[in-house]
C-alpha positions in Angstrom: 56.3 -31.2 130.3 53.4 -31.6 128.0 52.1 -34.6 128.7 52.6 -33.9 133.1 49.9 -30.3 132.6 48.1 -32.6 130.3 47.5 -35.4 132.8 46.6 -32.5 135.5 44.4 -31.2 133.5 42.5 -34.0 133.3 42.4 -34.9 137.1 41.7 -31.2 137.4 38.8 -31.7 135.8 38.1 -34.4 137.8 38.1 -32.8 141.0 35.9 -30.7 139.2 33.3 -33.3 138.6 34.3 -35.5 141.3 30.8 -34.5 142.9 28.8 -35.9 140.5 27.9 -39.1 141.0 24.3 -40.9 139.3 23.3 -44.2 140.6 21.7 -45.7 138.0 22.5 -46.4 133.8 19.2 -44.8 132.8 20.3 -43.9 129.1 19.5 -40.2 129.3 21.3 -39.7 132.8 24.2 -40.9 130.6 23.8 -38.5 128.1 23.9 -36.2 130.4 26.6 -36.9 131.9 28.7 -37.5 128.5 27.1 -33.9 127.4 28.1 -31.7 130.8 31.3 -33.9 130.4 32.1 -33.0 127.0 31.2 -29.4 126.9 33.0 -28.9 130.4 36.3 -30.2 128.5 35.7 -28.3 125.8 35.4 -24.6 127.9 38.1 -25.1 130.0 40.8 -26.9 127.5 40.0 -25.8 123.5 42.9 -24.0 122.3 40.2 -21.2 121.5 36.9 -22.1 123.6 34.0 -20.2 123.0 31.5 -18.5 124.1 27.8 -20.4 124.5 25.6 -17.6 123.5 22.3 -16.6 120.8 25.4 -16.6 118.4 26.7 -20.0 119.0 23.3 -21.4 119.5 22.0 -20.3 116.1 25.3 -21.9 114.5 24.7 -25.1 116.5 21.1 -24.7 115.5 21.7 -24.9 111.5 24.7 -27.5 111.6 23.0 -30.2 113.3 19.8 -29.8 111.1 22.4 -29.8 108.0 24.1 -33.2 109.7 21.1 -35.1 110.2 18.8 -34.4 107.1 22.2 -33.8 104.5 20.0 -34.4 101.6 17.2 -32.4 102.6 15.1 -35.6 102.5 13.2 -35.6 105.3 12.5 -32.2 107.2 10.4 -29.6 105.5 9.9 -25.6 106.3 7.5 -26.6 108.2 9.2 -28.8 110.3 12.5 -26.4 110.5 9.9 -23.4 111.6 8.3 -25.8 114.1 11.8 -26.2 115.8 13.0 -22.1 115.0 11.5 -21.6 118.8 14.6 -23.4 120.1 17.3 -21.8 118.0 18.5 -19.2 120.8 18.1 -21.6 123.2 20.0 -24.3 122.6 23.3 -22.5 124.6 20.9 -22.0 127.6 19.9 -26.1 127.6 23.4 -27.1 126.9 24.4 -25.1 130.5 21.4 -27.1 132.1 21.8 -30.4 130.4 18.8 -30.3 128.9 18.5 -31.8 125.4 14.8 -30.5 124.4 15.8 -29.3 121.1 17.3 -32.5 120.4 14.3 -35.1 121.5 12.2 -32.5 119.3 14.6 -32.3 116.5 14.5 -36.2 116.9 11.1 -36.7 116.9 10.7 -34.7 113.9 13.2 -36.6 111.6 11.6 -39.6 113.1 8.4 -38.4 111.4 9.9 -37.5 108.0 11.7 -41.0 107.9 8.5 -42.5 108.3 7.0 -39.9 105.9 9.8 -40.9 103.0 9.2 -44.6 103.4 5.5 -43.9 102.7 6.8 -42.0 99.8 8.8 -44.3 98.4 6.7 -47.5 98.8 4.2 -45.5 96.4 6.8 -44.0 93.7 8.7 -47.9 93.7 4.9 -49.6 93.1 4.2 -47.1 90.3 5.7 -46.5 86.7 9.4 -44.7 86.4 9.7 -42.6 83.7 13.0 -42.2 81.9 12.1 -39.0 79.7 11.6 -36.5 82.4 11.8 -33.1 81.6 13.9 -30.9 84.1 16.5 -31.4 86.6 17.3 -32.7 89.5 20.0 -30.3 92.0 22.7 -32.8 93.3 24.7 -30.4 95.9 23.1 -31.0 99.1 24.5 -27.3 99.6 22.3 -25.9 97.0 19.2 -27.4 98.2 16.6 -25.5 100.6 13.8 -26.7 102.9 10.8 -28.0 100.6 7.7 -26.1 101.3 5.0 -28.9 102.1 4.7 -32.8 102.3 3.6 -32.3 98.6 6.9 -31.2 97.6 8.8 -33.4 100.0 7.0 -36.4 98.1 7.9 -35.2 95.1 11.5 -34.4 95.7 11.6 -38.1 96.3 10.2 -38.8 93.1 12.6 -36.8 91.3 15.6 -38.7 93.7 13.8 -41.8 92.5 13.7 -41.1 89.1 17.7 -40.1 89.0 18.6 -43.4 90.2 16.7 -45.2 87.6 18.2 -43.5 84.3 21.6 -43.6 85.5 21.2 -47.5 85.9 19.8 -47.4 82.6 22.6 -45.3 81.1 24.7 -47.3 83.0 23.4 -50.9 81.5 23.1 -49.5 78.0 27.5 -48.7 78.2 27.7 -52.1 80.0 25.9 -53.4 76.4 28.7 -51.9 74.2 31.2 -54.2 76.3 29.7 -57.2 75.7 31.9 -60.6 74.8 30.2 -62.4 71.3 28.9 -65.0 73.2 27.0 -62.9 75.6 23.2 -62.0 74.8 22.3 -58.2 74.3 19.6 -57.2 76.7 16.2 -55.7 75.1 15.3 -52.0 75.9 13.0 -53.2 77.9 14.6 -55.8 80.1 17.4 -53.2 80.7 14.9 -50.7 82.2 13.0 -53.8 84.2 16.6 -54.6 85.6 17.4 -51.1 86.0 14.2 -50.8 88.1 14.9 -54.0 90.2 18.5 -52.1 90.9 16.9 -49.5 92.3 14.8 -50.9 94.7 16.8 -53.1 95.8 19.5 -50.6 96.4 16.7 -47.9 97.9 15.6 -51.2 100.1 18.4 -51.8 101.6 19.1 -47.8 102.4 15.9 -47.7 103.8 16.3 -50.9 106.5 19.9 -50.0 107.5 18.8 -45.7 108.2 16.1 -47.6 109.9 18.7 -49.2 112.4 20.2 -45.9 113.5 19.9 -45.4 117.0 19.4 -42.9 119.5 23.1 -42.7 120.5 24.1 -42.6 116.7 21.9 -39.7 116.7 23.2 -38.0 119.8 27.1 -38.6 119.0 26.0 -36.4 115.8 24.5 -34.1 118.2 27.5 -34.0 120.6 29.3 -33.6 117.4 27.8 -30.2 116.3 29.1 -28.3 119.7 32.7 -29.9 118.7 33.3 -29.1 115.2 31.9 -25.6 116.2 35.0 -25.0 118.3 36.9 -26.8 114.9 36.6 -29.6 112.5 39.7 -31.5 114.6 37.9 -31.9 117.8 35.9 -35.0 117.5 33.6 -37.2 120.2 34.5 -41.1 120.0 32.3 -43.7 121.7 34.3 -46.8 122.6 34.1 -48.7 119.6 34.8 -45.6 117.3 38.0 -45.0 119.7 39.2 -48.7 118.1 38.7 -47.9 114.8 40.5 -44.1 115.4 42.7 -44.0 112.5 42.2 -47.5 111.1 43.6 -47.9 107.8 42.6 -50.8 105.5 46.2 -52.3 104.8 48.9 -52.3 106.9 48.7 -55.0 109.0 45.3 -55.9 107.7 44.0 -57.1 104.0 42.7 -55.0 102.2 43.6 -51.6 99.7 45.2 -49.5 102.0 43.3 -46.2 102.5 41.5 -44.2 105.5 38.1 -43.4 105.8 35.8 -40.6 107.0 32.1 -39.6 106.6 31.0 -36.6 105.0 27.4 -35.7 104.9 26.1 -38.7 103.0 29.2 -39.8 101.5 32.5 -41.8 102.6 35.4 -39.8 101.8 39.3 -41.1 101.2 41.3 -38.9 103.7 44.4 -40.4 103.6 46.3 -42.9 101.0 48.7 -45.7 102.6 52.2 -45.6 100.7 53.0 -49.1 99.9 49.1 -50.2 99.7 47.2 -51.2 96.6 45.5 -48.3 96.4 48.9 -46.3 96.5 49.9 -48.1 93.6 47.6 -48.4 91.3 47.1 -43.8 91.2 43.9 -44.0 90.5 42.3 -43.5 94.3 42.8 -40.1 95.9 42.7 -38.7 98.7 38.5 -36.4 98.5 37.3 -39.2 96.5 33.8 -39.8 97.5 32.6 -43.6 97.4 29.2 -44.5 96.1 29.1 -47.5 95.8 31.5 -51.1 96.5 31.3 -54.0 93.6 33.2 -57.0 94.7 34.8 -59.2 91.9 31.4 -61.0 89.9 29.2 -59.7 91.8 26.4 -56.7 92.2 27.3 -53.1 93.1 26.4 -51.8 97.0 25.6 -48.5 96.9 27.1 -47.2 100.2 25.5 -43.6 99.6 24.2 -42.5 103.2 26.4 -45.7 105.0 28.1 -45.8 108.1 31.7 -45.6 107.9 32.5 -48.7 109.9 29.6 -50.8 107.4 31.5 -49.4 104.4 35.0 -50.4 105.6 33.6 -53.8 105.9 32.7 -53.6 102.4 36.0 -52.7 100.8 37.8 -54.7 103.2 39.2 -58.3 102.0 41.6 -60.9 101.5 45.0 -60.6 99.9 44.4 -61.4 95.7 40.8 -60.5 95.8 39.3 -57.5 93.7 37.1 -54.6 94.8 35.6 -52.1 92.7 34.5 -48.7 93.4 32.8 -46.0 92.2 33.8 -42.9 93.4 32.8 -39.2 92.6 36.0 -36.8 91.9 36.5 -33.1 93.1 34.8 -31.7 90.1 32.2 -34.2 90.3 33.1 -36.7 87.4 32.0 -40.2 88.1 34.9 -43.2 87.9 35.0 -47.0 88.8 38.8 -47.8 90.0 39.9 -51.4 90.2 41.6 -52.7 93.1 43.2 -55.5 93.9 43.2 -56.0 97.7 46.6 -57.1 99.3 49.3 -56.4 102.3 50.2 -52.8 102.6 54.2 -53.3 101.5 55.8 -51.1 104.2 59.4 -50.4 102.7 57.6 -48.5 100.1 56.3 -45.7 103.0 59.9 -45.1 103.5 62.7 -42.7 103.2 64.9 -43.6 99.7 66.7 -42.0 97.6 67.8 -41.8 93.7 70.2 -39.7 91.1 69.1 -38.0 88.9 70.5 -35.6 85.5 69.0 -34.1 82.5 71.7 -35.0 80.2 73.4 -31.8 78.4 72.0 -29.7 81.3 72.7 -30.7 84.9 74.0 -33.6 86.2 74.1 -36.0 89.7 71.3 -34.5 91.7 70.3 -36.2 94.6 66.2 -36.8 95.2 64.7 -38.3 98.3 61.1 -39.2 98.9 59.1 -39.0 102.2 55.9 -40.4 102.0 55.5 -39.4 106.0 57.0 -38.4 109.2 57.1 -42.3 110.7 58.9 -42.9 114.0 60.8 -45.7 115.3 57.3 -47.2 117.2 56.2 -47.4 113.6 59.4 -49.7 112.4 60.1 -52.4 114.7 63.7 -52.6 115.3 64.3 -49.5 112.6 65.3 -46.1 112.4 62.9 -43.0 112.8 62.0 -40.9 109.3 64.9 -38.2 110.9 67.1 -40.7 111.0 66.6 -42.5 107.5 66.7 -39.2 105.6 70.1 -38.4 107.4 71.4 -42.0 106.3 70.1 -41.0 102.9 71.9 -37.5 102.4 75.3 -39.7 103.9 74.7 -41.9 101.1 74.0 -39.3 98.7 76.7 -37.1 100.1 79.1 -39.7 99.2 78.3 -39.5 95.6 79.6 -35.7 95.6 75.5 -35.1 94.2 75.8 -31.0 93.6 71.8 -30.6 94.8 69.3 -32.4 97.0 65.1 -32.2 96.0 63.6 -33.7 99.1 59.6 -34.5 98.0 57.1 -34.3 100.4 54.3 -34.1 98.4 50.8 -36.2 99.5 53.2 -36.4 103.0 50.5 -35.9 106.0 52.7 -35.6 108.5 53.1 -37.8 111.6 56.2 -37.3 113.9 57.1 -33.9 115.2 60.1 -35.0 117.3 61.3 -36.5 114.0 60.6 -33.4 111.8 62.3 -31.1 114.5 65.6 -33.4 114.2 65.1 -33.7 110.7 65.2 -29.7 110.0 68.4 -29.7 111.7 69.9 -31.6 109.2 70.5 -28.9 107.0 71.1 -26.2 109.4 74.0 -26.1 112.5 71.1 -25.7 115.2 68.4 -23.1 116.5 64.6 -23.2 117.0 62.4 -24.9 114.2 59.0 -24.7 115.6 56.9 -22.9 118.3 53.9 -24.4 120.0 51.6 -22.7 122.0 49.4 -24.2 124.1 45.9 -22.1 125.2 46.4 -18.9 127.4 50.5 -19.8 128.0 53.7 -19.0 126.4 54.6 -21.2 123.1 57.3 -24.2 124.0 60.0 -23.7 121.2 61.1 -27.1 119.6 65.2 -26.8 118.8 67.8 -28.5 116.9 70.3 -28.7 119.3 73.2 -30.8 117.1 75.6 -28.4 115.7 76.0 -31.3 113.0 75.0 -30.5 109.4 74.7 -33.8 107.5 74.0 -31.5 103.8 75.1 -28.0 103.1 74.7 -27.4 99.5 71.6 -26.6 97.3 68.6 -28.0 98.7 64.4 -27.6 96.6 61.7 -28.6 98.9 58.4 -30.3 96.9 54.9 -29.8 98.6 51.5 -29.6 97.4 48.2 -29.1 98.7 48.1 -32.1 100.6 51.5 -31.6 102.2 50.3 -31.3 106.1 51.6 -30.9 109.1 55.2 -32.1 110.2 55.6 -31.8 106.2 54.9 -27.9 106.7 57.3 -27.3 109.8 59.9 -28.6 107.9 58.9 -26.3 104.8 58.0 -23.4 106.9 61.5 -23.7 108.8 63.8 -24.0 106.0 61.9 -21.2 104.1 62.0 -19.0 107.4 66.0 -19.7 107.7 66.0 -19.1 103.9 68.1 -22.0 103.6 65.6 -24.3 101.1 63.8 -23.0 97.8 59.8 -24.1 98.7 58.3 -25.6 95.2 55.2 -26.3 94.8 51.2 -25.6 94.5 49.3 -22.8 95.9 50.1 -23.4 99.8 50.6 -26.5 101.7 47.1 -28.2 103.4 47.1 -25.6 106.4 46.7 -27.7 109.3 48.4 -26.0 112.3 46.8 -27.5 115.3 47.8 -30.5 117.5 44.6 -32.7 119.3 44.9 -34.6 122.2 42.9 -37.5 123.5 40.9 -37.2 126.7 38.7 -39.8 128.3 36.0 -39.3 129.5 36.2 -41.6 132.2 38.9 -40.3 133.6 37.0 -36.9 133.9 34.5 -37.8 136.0 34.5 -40.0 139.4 31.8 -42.9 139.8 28.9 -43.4 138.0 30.7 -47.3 137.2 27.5 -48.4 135.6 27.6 -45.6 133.0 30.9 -46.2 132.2 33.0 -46.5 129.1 31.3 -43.1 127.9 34.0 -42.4 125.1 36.6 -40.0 124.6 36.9 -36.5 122.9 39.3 -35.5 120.6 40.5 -32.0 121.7 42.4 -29.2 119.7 44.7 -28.2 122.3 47.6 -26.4 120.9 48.7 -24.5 117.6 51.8 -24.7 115.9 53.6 -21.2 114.9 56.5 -20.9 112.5 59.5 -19.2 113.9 58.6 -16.3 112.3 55.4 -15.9 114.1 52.7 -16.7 111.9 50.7 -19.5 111.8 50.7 -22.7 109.4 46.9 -23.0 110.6 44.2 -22.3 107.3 47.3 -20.3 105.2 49.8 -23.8 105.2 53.0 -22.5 103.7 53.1 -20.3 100.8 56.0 -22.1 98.3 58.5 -19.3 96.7 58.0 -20.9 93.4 54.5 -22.2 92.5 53.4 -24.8 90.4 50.0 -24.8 88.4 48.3 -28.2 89.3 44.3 -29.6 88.8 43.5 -28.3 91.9 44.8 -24.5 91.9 41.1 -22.4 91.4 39.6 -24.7 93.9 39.7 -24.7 98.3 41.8 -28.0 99.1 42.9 -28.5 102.7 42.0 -26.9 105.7 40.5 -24.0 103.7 37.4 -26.4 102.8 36.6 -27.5 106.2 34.1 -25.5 108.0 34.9 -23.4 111.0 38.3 -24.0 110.8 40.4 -22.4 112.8 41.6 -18.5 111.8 45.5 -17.8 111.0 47.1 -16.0 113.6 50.3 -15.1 114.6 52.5 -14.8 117.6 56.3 -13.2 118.6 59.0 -14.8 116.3 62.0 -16.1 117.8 65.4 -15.0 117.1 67.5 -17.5 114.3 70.0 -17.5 111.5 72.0 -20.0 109.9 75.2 -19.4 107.8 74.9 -23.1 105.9 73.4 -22.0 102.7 71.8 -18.5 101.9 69.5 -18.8 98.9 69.8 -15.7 96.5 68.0 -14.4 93.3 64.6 -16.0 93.9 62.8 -13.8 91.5 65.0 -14.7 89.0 65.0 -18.2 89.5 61.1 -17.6 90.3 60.9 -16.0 86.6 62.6 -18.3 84.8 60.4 -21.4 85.9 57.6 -19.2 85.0 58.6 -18.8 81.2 59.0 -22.6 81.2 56.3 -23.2 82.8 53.9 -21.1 80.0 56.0 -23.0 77.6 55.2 -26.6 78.2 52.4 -28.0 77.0 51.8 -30.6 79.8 51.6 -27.4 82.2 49.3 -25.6 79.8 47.1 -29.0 79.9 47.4 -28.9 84.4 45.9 -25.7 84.1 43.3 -26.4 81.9 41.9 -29.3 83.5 42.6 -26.7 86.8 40.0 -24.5 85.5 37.7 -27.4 84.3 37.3 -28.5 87.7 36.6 -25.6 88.9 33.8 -25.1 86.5 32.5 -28.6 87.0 32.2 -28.2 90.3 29.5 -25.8 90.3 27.8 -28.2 87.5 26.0 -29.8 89.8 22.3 -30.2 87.8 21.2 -33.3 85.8 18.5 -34.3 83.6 15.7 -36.3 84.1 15.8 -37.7 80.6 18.2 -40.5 80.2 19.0 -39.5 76.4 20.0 -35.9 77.7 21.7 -37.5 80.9 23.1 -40.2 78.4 24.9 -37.1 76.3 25.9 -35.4 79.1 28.3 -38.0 80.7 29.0 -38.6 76.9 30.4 -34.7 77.0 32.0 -35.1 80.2 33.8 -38.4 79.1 35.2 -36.5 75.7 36.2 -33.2 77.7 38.6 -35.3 80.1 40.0 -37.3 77.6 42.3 -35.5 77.1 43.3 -34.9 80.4 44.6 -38.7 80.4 47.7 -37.5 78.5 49.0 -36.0 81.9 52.0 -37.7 83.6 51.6 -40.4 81.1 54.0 -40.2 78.9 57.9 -41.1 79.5 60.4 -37.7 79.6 62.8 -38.3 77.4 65.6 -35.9 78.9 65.6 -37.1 82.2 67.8 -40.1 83.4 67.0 -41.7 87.0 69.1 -44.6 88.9 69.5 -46.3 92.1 72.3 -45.6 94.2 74.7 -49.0 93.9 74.4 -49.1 97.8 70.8 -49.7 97.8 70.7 -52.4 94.8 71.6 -55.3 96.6 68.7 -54.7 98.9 66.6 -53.9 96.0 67.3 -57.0 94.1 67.0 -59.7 97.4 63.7 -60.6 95.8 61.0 -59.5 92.7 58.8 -58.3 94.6 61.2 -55.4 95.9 62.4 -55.1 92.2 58.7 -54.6 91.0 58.1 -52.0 93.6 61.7 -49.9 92.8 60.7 -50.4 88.7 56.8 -49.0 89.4 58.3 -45.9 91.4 61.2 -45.0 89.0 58.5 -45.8 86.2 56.2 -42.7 88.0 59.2 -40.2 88.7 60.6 -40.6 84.7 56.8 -39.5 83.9 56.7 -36.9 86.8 57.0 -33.4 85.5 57.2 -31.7 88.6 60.7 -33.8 89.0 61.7 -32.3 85.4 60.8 -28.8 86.7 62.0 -29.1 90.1 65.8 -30.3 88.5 65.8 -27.2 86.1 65.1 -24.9 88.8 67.8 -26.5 90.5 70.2 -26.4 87.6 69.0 -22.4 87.5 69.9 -22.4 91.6 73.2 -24.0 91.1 74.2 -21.8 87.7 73.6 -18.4 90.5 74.8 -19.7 93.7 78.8 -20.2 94.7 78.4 -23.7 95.0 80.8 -26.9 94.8 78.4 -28.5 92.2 78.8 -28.0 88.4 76.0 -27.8 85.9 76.5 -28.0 82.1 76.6 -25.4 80.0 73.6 -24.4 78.7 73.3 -25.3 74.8 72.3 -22.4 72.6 68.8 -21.6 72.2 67.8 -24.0 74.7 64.1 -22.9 76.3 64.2 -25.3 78.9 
């Protein structure tokens, strides 16, 4: 039914535009015509469309200023008031087609480019200094408008001067690693070099900015109206389209992680289970990239890079090594180690283990989801749905008294398979509504009466828990049939985009065609209660402290994201499993919570990052930068402690069902060993089995738990 008022919605909009028809590729008759195109999709089929007014024009005004001079590098005031003329207009040329602020905003940032060059060919021929005094503002955020082309100049100067004393800092630690038959490098052939790194790094930046082209520049622009209506809806031109979603692993050699631009940076958005990157922990998901070594060779700073040039980059064969250096959330530098290889699929996978804490509770069932797959995913194999049921069989038959199913880091995917899924644990009744724009929400149902598991059941999330993850969270909290642990709130992602081409939209015009395709918010998903899992995620009944609780993670750090909202619930029940005594169970985690040192170190570091973030000044003077990183180094030290040392009181095995598959070769040995290795050093695990031991001890369940011994503060 979906798909049917999808596809006449597009060939309604074609009849709409079936008219127009331009005889010739001129490239700005195109751009017109991928502009009226776009903005016509975007009015009659957003979820929430908006309104082209002063309002939206002075929005559209200041974003695409901020996405085309990110750094404040090459507009000044002047330019930016030279331009103010057309900031209530913008709405008024997008309705005519007419792209005057953008030609002038273009011919301005043409100007400063060439203005910066000049700049920098003058700062690069002269003498760097190294004992600057001052700072230098890093947060593009913080930054305003320079004044004059006197300030612009020396704003490079000051950029200029950065680069060269972290590449001296950076050579002098490089000194302290030295093998004994390696020669030390004098003071002053580590600031020549340092000097020669930066100009051929600034060099290179410098050539490939001068390659952009027009139609880089106007995808930004068409990009500006999109991410106004939200930061989902995305124009692709053809190639991009290809790329949609590429992932450097799975099929392809490489490390096994997606990609996205954020104002100058590349950012990590998603980690591949199973890929090197996965394994190795050190990666994340918000780790900016500054710059790609490969294996014995120079670093490429990919500061300012297209996303597509970067991928190229980190890309490689199976058994080579990449290295890069990547700014965390709170702003900490780190070089991470990769080894490139195959992304190992069975490892992004439902599977199971047993777990106890001897002397406490006893033959717990855990499963990990890494993310909703579906059976076009698995050639020949079962969906995620159907996996996790095979799982709690398997489990079931070892009489386990309590299941943990973990979907932390899970972004989602299938929401057939989460639907189907949810109705595991439940006889049947509505799991999810979703509404499309301006109709009434379809309500996805479990319609099997068939519970696979009916006894104690924690759910694990965390802020990057999205999507499919939080229909299932949301639905089993809403039936009250799962205890929800975790961080603050799930990511809070609660829209669903669909694809439109563009060429489908629009009759003719052959020799203009492939014009791209739009990525369209089109529907929102709504819990059964009514509200929303858009911007809020889900809200866990027992919350975990983690690095990452005083700071926005998830859809609360995009801009214009969409608002939370709420629509009629639905009527449902369930008479499975009623979960009682949360506060007390909500209580006791609490007091062990404030009693564990590991936790008391989470939430430290928590408010360090916070803290950092807002650090975002450095010196001129490489001493005082040189002490500064030495700070920062000493300050997260001890941080490395976390989830790195083995917990004693827990015990973790394979299911004897799953062994012989396990041990068919090393490989799949090495893999099960490295996972059970990370859950016995996992205290969320250890918390998550003593609130089920606490859920068990106050429920009328089949399971057992032991007795608690005397004194016991666990």
């Amino acid at each position: 039914m979906k798909l049917r008022s999808s596809i006449f919605l597009v060939l309604a909009l074609g009849a709409f535009l079936v008219s127009a028809y331009y005889p010739k590729a001129d490239p700005k008759e195109k751009e017109a015509v991928i502009f009226e195109t776009l903005l016509t999709i975007l009015d009659r089929a957003h979820f929430d469309p908006k309104t082209l007014d002063d309002e939206f024009s002075a929005e559209a005004f200041e974003t695409f200023l901020k996405y085309i001079d990110y750094g404040k590098r090459f507009l000044t005031q002047e330019d930016i008031d030279e331009l103010e003329q057309y900031k209530l207009l913008i709405d008024d040329q997008a309705q005519q087609k007419d792209l005057t602020f953008f030609n002038a905003a273009l011919e301005r940032l043409d100007a400063g480019f060439a203005k910066a060059e000049k700049y920098y060919d003058e700062i690069i021929a002269g003498e760097l200094s190294d004992n600057e005094p001052g700072t230098i503002e890093l947060d593009s955020e913080k930054k305003v408008w320079v004044s004059s082309d006197q300030e612009l100049r020396e704003r490079w100067r000051t950029s200029i001067t950065y680069d060269y004393i972290s590449d001296i800092y950076e050579l002098r630690e490089d000194q302290k690693d030295l093998a004994e038959e390696e020669e030390e490098l004098t003071e002053e052939e580590i600031k020549t070099k340092a000097k020669d790194k930066v100009q051929e790094r600034w060099d290179k930046w410098f050539d490939r900015m001068g390659k952009l082209r027009r139609s880089d520049r106007f995808e930004t622009y068409l990009n500006t109206f999109t991410h106004l209506f939200d930061p989902h809806s995305d124009y692709y031109n053809p190639k991009e389209k290809q790329d949609f979603d590429i992932n450097m692993g799975g099929k392809l050699e490489g490390i096994g992680a997606r990609l996205s631009s954020e104002g100058d940076y590349i950012k990590v958005v998603d980690i591949i289970p199973g890929g090197p990157a996965w394994k190795g922990k050190e990666l994340e998901v918000d780790d900016k990239i500054m710059a790609v070594t490969q294996d014995g060779e120079e670093p490429v700073n990919v500061v300012g890079w297209r996303t597509d040039d970067a991928v190229q980059l980190i890309r490689g064969k199976k058994g080579t090594v990449v290295h890069l250096k990547v700014k965390k959330k709170d702003n900490t530098v780190q070089s991470i180690r990769i080894e490139r290889d195959e992304v190992i699929i069975d490892a992004a996978f439902a599977r199971s283990v047993i777990m106890d804490i001897p002397n406490k509770i006893e033959n717990i069932g855990y499963i990990k989801l890494p993310k909703f797959y579906s059976s076009f995913e698995r050639k020949g194999g079962n969906s995620c749905a159907e996996d996790i049921r095979v799982e709690l069989e398997k489990l079931t038959e070892q009489k386990v008294g309590g299941i943990i199913l973990d979907l932390r880091n899970n972004g989602g995917g299938s929401l057939n398979d989460v639907v189907k899924m949810s109705g595991l644990f439940i006889e049947d009744g509505p799991i999810v509504q979703v509404k499309p724009r301006e109709k009434r929400p379809y309500v996805y149902e479990d319609t099997d009466e068939k519970v696979q598991w009916d006894g104690p059941l924690i759910v694990m999330v965390n802020s990057y828990s999205a999507s499919a993850s939080e229909i299932l969270a949301a639905a089993l909290q809403d039936y009250n049939r799962a205890l929800i642990v975790g961080s603050n709130s799930t990511f809070g992602k609660g829209t669903v985009q669909r694809f439109f081409n563009l060429d489908k939209a629009i009759s003719g015009i052959r020799d203009m065609k492939p014009l791209g395709e739009l990525k369209l918010t089109m529907q929102k998903f709504y819990r059964i209660n009514g509200g929303s899992t858009q911007l809020k995620g889900v809200v866990p009944d027992i919350i975990f402290p983690d690095r990452f609780s005083y700071v926005d993670v998830g859809e609360k750090d995009y801009d214009f994201a969409m608002p939370w909202s709420e629509i009629k619930p639905v009527s449902y029940s369930q008479n499975v499993f009623q979960l009682k005594h949360i506060d007390d169970l909500k209580a006791k985690s609490e007091k062990r919570i404030s009693n564990n040192p590991q936790f008391q170190l989470m939430s430290e570091q928590a408010k360090k990052i916070k803290d950092d973030q807002d650090k975002s000044q450095y010196p001129l003077d490489v001493d005082s930068f040189g002490d500064l990183m030495a700070e920062r180094v000493l300050e997260s030290e001890k941080f490395d402690e976390l989830m790195s040392d083995t917990l004693d009181n827990l015990s973790i095995k394979n299911l004897e069902v799953d062994l012989e598959y396990i041990n068919l070769d090393e490989s799949r040995v090495a893999r099960n060993d490295d996972w059970i290795e990370g859950l016995y050093k996992d205290i969320y695990v250890e918390e998550t089995l003593l609130i089920m031991h606490d859920l068990i001890s106050t429920h009328d369940t089949r399971a057992s738990v032991v007795p608690a011994i005397k004194n016991d503060e666990r």
